[in-house]
C-alpha positions in Angstrom: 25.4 -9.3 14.8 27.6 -11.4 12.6 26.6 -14.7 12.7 23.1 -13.1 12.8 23.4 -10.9 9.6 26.8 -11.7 8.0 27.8 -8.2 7.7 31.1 -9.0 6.3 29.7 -11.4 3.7 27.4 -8.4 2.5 30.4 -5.2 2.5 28.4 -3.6 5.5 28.5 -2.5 9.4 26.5 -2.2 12.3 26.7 1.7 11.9 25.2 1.5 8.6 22.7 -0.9 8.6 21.5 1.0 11.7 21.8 4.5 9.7 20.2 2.6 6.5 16.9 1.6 9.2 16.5 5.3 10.0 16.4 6.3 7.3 13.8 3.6 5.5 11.7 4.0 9.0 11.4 8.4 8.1 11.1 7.5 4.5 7.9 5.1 5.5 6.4 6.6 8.8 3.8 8.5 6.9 1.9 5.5 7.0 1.3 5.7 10.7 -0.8 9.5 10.3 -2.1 7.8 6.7 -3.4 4.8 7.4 -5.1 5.4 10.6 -6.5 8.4 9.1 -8.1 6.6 6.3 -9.5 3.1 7.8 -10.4 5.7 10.5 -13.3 6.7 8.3 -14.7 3.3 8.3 -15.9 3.8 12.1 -12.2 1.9 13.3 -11.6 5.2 15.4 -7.3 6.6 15.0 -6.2 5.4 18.0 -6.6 1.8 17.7 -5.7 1.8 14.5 -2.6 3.8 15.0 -1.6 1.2 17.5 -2.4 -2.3 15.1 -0.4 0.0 12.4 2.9 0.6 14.5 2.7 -3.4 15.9 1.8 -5.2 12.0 4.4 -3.2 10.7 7.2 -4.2 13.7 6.3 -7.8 13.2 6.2 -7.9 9.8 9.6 -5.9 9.1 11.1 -7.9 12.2 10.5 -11.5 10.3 11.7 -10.5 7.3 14.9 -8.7 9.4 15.3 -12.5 11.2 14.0 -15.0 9.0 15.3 -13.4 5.7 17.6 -11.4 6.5 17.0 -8.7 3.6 16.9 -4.8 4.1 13.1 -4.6 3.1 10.5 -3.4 5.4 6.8 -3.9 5.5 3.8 -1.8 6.9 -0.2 -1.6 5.7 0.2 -1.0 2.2 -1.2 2.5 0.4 -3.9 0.9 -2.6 -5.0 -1.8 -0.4 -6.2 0.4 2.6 -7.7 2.6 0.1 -9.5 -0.2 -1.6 -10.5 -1.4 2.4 -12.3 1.9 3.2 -13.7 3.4 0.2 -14.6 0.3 -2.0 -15.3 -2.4 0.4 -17.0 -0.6 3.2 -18.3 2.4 1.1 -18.8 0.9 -1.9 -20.0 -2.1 -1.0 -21.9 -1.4 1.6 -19.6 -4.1 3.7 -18.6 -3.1 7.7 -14.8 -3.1 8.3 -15.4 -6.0 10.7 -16.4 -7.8 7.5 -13.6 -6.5 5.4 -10.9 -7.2 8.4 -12.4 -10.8 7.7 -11.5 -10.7 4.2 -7.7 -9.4 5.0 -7.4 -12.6 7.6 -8.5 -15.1 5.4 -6.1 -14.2 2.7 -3.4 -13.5 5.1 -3.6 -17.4 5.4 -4.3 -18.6 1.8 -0.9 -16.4 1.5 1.0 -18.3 4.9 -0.4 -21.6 2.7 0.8 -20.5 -1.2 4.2 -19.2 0.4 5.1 -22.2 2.1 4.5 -24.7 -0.9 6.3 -21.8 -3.3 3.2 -21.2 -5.0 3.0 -17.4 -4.9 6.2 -17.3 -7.6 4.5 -19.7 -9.5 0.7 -17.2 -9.6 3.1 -14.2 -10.2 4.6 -16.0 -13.5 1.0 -17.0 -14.7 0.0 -13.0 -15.0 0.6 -11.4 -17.3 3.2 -8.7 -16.9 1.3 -5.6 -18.0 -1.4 -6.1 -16.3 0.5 -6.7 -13.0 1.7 -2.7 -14.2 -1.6 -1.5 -15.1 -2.9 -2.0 -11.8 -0.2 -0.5 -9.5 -0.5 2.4 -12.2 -4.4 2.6 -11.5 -4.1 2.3 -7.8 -2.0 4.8 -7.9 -4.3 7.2 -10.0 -7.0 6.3 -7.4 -5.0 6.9 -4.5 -4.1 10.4 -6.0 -7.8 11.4 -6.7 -8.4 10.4 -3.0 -5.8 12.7 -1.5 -7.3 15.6 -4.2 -10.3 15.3 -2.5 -10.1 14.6 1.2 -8.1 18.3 0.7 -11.1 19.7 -1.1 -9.2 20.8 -4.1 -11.1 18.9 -6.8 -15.2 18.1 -6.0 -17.9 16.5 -8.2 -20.1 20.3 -7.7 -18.0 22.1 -9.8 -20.3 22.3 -12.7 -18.4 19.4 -14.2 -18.4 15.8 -13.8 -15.0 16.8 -10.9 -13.2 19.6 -11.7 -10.9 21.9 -9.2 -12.9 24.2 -6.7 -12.6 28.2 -6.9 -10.1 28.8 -4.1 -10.9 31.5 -1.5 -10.1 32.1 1.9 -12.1 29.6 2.9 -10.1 27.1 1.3 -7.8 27.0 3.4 -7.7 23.1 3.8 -6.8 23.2 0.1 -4.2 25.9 0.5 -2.5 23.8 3.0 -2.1 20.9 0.8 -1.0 22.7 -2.3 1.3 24.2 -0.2 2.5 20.5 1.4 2.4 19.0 -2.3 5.2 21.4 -3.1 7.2 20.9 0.2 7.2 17.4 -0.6 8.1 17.8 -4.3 11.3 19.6 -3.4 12.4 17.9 -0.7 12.8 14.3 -2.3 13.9 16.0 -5.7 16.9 17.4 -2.8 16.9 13.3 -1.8 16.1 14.8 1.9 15.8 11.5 4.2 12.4 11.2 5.0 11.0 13.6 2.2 7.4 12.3 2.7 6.9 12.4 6.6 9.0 15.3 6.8 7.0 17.5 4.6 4.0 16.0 6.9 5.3 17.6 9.3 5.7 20.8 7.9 2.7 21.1 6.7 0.9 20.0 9.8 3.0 23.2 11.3 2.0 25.3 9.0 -1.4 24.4 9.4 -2.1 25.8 12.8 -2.3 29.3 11.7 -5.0 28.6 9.1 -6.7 26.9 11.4 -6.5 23.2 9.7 -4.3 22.4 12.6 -6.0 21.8 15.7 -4.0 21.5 19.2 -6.4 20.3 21.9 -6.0 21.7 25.4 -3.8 20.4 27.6 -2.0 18.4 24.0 1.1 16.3 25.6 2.8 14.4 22.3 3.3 11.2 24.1 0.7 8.6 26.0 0.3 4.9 26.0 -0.9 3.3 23.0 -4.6 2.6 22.7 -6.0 -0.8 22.5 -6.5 -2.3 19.2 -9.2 -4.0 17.2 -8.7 -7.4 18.5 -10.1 -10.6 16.6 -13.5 -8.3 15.1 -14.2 -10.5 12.7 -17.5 -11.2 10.7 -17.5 -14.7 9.5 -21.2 -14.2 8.8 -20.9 -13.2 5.2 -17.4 -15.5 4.1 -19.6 -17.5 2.3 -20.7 -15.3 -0.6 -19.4 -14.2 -4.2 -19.1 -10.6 -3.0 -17.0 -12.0 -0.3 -14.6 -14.2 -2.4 -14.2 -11.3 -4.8 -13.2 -8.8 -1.8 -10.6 -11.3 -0.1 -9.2 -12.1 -4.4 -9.0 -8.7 -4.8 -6.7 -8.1 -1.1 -4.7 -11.5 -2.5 -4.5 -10.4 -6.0 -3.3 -6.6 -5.2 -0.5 -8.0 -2.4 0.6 -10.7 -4.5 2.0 -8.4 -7.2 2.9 -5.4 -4.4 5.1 -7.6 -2.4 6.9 -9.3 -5.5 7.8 -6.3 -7.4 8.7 -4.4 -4.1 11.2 -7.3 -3.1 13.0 -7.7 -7.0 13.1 -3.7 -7.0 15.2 -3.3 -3.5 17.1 -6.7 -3.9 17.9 -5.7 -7.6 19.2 -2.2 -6.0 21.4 -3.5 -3.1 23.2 -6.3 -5.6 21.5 -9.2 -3.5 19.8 -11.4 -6.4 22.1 -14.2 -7.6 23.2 -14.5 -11.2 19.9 -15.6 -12.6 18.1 -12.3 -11.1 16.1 -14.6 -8.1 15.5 -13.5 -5.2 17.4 -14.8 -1.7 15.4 -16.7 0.5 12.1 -15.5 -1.4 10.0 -18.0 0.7 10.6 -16.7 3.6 10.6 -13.0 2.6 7.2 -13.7 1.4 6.0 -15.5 4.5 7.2 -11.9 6.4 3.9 -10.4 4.7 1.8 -13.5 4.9 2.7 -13.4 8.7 2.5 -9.7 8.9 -1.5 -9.5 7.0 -2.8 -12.4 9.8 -1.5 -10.5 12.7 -2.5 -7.0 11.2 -6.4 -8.9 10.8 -6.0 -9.8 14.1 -5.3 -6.7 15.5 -7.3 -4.6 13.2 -5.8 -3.2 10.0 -5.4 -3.6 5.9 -3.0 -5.7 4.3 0.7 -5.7 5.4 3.3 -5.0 2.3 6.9 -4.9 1.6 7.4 -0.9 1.1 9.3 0.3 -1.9 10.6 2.8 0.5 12.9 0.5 1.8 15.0 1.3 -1.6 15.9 4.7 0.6 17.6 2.5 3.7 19.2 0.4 0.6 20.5 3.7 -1.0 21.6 4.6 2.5 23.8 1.3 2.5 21.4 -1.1 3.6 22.1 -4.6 2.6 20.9 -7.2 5.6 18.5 -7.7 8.1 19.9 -5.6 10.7 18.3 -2.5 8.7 14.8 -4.4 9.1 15.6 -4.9 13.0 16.0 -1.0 13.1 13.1 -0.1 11.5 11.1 -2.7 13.2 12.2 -1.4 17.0 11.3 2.6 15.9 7.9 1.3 14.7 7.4 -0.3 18.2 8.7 3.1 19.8 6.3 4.7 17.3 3.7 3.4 19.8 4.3 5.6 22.4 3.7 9.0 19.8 -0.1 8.3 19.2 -1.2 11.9 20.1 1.5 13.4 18.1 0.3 11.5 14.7 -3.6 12.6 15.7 -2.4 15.8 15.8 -1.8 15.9 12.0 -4.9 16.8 9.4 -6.2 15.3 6.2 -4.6 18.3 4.6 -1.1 17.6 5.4 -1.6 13.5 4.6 -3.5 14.4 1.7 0.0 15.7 -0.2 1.6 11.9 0.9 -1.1 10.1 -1.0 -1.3 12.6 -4.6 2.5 12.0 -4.5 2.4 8.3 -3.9 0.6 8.2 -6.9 3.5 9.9 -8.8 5.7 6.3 -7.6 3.1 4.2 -8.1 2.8 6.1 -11.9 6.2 5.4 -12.8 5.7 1.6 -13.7 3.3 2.8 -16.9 6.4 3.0 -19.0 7.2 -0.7 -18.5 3.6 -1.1 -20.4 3.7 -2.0 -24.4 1.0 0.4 -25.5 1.6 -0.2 -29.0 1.0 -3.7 -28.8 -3.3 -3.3 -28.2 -3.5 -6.8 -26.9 -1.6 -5.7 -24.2 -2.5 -1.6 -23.8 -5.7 -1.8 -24.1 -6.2 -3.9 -21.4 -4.3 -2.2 -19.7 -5.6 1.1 -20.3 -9.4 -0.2 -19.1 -7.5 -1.0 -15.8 -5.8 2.3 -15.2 -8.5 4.6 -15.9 -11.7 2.1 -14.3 -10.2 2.5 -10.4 -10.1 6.0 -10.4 -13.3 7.1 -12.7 -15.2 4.0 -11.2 -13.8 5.1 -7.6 -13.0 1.2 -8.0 -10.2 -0.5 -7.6 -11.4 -3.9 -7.9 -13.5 -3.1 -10.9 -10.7 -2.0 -12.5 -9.0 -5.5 -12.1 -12.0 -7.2 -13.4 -12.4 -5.0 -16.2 -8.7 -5.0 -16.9 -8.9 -8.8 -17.0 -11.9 -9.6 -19.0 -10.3 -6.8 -21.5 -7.4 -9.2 -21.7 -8.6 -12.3 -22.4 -11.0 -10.3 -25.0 -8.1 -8.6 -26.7 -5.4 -11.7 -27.0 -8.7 -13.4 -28.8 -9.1 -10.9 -30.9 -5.7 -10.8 -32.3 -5.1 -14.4 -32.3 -2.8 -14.5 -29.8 -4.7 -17.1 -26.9 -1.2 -18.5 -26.3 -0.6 -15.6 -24.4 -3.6 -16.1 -22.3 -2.3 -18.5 -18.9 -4.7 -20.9 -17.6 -4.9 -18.4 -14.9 -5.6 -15.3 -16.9 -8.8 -17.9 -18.1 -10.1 -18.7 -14.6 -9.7 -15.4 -13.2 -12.1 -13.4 -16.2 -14.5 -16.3 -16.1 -15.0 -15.7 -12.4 -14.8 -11.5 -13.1 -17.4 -12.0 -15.6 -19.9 -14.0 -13.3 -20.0 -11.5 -10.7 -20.6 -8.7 -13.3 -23.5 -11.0 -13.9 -24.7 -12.1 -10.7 -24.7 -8.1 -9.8 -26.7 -6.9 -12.7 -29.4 -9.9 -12.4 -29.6 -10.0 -8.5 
């Protein structure tokens, strides 16, 4: 474990680093009832995807335990399996077999940018409010998503949304409102494993109003379903709607990963004295490899978690955390029935609070400079009211470039920034004229 991790070197033990994985792993594994519940919707079916969740996320977490050796773990990230089912397929009309296409080809663009250190070089051509803006917007989106799978806001209202008249027969919403405030007390307490433990609860409390449902004959355990393997649609790569779906994936995991990995290294004291990152090449190739085998097996992009700032807070501070998270994820395989089990309702508190983390970065956005808060405004509120998250990007982009030339400030526009509105603003075009 020494020579492996350097626990010395870091001030840490096998004890810790081992207490610091469970705890990261409880703070994360609502992603295992969350995500197969959500690219379930796309026709993907729980099982199968519960199974290419648990595996992504064991291989991703374990090359960043081994190959990095930082305390940061990785799964399908929340935003990007949203934008997968309910813009992609649903929005766009495109089958998850197309959009699983779309997650492998930029799972290798990344494997290619990470190896020749390009990926630091993208992230210091965007500008840093927008990179806020849209984990803010996301955020907002994924929020109004949970709202709604629970029934407690709809569009019939009598208003454009507004929140439904709760009866009895609510009882869906009831549940969630009722998980929304388990979960808001337990991680004000700091409770390891707020999230999936108010799941839990909730899921509980859920049998008796009948959201619940336990099957006959229910055991909690079985063998893992087979995956998705290899369904890809190569049919359609060649089109703008295509190369706007797999930027989007690239664009949105670019900026998730990076901030994730300075947040947590920041926190455990691992960045050197000019605030880099250790071994960022190969941290970053632990998500590039993660995304191509998640494709592959059939799931949304893999992510570093900002969860794994609970296993740091825990005492985390090497690999060794990663390898512990990594083995309970491949355990994890063997509980398929047990994460069936649990309802939208009891998810659907996981994703309105996600937002709430995801919000917190709208501080670090200079609204009274307009150049940079209105753009970032159109951002925020276009993926939620558009039910968009790519058209918030675009939006949020071409608003960039507009405002900067509006108050004479095109220096702050990178070559980047110029290439990627230019590109936003064709497609707006080629949709409207097609």
């Amino acid at each position: 474990m020494e020579k492996l991790f350097k626990l010395k070197e870091h001030g840490t033990s096998v004890s810790r680093e081992i207490v610091a994985g469970i705890t990261t792993f409880l703070a994360m594994a609502y992603i295992l009832a969350v995500n197969p519940g959500m690219l379930g919707e796309t026709g993907m079916g729980f099982g199968p995807v519960f199974t290419a969740t648990a595996i992504a996320s064991a291989i991703a977490t374990l090359v960043m335990a081994f190959w990095a050796n930082l305390p940061v773990a990785l799964a399908p990230g929340m935003g990007l399996n949203a934008f997968f089912t309910y813009t992609v397929c649903f929005g766009m009309g495109c089958s998850w077999q197309l959009a699983l296409t779309a997650v492998f080809v930029e799972g290798i663009i990344f494997i290619v940018l990470s190896l020749f250190g390009i990926r630091e070089k993208i992230i210091n051509a965007i500008p840093q409010g927008m990179k806020k803006a849209v984990a803010v917007g996301i955020g907002l989106f994924i929020a109004l998503i949970g709202l709604a799978n629970a029934g407690i806001v709809a569009s019939d209202t009598g208003t454009i949304i507004g929140f439904v008249n709760f009866n009895m027969k609510s009882a869906a919403a009831i549940v969630c409102i009722i998980g929304l405030v388990l979960t808001i007390v337990l991680y004000i307490l700091k409770v390891p494993g707020a999230i999936l433990l108010a799941i839990i609860i909730t899921t509980i409390i859920g049998i008796p109003f009948g959201v619940t449902t336990v099957p006959a004959g229910w055991k909690p355990f079985s063998l893992p379903e087979a995956p998705h393997l290899f369904k890809f649609e190569w049919g359609g790569v060649f089109t703008v709607k295509f190369f706007v779906i797999m930027f989007t994936f690239l664009f949105t995991d670019l900026f998730d990963t990076i901030g994730t990995l300075m947040g947590v290294t920041q926190q455990a004291g691992l960045v050197d004295s000019k605030g880099n990152i250790p071994k960022a090449k190969q941290a970053l190739m632990a998500d590039s490899i993660g995304t191509v085998a998640g494709a592959c097996l059939g799931t949304s992009t893999v992510t570093s978690f900002v969860e794994s700032s609970s296993g740091v807070a825990a005492g985390g501070r090497t690999g060794l955390t990663s390898v512990t998270t990594g083995v309970l994820f491949l355990l994890a395989l063997f509980m398929t029935p047990l994460f069936a089990l649990i309802p939208s309702a009891a998810t659907a508190p996981a994703l309105i609070f996600v937002g709430y983390l995801m919000m917190q970065q709208v501080v670090d956005i200079d609204f009274k400079d307009p150049t940079e808060g209105v753009p970032a405004f159109i951002a925020i509120i276009v993926m939620p009211f558009a039910y968009s998250i790519s058209k918030g990007i675009a939006f949020g982009m071409i608003a960039y470039v507009i405002a900067k030339v509006a108050g004479k400030k095109t220096k702050d526009i990178p070559v980047a920034t110029w290439v990627l509105a230019v590109i936003f603003v064709a497609d707006i075009i080629f949709e409207a004229v097609k």
